[in-house]
N, C-alpha and C positions, 0 to 999 in steps of 0.2 A: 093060459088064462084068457086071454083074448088074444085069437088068432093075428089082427088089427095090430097091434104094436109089435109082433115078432117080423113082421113083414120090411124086408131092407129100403133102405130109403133111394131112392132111384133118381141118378143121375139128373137133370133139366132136359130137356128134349128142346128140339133145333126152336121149337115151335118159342118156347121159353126165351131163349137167348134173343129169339127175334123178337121178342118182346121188352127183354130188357133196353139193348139198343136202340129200341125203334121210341123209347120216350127221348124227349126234349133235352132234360138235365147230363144224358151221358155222357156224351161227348165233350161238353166242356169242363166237367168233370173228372173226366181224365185226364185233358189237357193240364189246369190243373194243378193235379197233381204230379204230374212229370216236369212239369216247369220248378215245382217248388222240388224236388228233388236234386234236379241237375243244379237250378240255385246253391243246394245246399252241398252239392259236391265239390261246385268251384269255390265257394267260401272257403271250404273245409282245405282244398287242395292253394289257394294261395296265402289261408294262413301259415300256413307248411311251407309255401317256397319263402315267404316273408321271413318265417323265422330263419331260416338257413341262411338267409344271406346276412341278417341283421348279424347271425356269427359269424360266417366271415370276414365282413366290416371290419367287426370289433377288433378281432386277433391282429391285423396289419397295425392297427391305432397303437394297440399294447405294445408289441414286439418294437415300435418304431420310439417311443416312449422309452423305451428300456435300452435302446441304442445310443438317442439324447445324451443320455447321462453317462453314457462313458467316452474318457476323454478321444479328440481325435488323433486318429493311428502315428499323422507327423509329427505330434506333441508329443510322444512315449519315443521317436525314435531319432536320438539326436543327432545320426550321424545321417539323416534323410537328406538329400538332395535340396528336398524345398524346404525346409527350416530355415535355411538360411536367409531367404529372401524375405520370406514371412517375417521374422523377426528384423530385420531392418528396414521393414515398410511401417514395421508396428511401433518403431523407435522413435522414427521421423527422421529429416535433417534439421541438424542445428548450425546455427551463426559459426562459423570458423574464428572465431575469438574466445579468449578467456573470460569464465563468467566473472560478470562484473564490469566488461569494458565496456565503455563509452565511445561510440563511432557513429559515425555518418555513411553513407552511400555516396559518394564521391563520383563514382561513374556508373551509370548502368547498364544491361545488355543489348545490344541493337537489334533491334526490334523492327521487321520489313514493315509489317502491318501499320508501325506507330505513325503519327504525325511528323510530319518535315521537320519540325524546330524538335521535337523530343529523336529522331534520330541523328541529327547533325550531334547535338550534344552529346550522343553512345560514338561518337569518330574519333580516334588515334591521329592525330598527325604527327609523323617521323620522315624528319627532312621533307621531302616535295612532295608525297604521299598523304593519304587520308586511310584510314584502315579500320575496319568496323571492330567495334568490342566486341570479344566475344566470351564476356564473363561481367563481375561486375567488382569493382574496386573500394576500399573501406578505408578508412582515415579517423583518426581521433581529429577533433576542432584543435588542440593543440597542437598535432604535427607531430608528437610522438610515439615512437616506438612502440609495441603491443605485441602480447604473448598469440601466434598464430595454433590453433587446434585442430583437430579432424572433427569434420562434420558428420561424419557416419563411421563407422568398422569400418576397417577393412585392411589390405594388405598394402604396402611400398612398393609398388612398382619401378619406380622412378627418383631421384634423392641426388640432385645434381647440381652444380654452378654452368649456367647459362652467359655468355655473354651481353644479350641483350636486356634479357627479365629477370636476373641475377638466378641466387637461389631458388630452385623450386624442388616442390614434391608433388608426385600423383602417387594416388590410391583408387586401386580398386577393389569395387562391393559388388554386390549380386546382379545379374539380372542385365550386364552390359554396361552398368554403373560406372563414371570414372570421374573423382574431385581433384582439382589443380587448384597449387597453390603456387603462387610464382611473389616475385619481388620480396624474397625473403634475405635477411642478412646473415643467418647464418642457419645452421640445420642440427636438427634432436636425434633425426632417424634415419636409416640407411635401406636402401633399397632391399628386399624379402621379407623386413618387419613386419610383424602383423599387430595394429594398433586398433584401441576402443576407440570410443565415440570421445570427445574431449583430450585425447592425448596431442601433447606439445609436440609442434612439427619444428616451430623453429620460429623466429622474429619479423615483423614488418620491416623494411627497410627498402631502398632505392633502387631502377632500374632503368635502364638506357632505354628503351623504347618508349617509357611513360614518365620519363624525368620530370615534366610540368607540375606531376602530380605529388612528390616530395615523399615522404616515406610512406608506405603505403602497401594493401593488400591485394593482388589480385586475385580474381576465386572464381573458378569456371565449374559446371557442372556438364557432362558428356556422356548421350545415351550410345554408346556404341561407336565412339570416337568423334560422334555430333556435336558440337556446342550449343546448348540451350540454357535458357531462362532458369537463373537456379530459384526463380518466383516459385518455378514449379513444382519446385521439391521441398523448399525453407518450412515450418513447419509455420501454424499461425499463431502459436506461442512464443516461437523464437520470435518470429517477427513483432510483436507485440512490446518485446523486450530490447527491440537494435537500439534503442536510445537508454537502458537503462544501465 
């Protein structure tokens, strides 16, 4: 029909391309466009790592969440090692007396740190001697007699007549724990026993080394055969309670 349109349509010759190039708009033009491309690759490419990590995240959050709630491993197993110490820090120590008794602090523990006149008053004198407390001593205002208890669990170590501090009993608890009770008149328990918290050890009563002090308790507390401050252990409820 006409020659003219059957004819193939022919490549751009060198001449062409140098011509497109050679305007003003190309170059930046292309720039560009490869700027918005690469743009759109790292958008594209840290929405992608974003998400991935946001899943990772999550998963520790969940799993750790779902651990929470189940009880821990020394609580399901009672014959654990550390149970034991656990539950007698969780206890507390209580006042070595029968609840309900009325008593005073009669002596207290001598104390290096404390001021001169509050440590003369922790001193023992027996015969020509001075000898530092090393516990602390309890009294009714009446001067009598009073049911002595364990301040914490524990086992009978000890359950003897003394000649100097009469009856006494030690017990030991966890952790190097050891409570002394001395100037007792007479004894409930025998060395191996193993007693609760409030059980009867035995009675206040008199002792040759503190005879000044009349019938009376004495109650030491000992981290590993040390005598320290049983401030440090008494709970602040018992304490709240020494006069009631």
């Amino acid at each position: 029909m006409n020659g003219e349109q059957k004819q193939p349509i022919q490549p751009p010759t060198k001449s062409g391309w140098k011509a497109f190039f050679s305007k003003k708009w190309t170059f930046p033009a292309i720039y560009m466009g490869a700027a918005a491309l690469i743009l759109a690759l790292i958008m594209w490419y840290q929405d992608t790592r974003d998400y991935s990590l946001d899943q990772k995240d999550l998963m520790p959050e969940i799993s750790m969440g779902q651990e929470n709630t189940e009880p821990a491993p020394i609580a399901m197993t009672p014959d654990a090692e550390d149970a034991v110490p656990v539950n007698a820090h969780e206890q507390g120590m209580g006042w070595p007396v029968a609840e309900g008794t009325e008593f005073d602090v009669v002596m207290n523990f001598y104390d290096e740190a404390a001021e001169d006149d509050v440590k003369a008053a922790a001193l023992i004198q027996y015969e020509d001697s001075y000898w530092p407390h090393t516990g602390i001593d309890l009294a009714t205002k009446e001067g009598q007699t009073f049911d002595v208890t364990a301040a914490l669990p524990g086992k009978v170590t000890k359950a003897e007549k003394d000649p100097m501090v009469g009856f006494l009993v030690e017990l030991e608890h966890a952790d190097g724990l050891t409570t002394v009770y001395q100037s007792l008149e007479d004894l409930q328990v025998a060395a191996g026993d193993e007693v609760e918290q409030g059980a009867m050890l035995g009675k206040a009563g008199r002792n040759v080394f503190e005879k000044d002090l009349g019938v009376h308790l004495h109650f030491e507390v000992r981290e590993n055969g040390t005598p320290v401050s049983p401030d440090k252990y008494l709970t602040q409820e018992s304490k709240k309670n020494e006069a009631q």
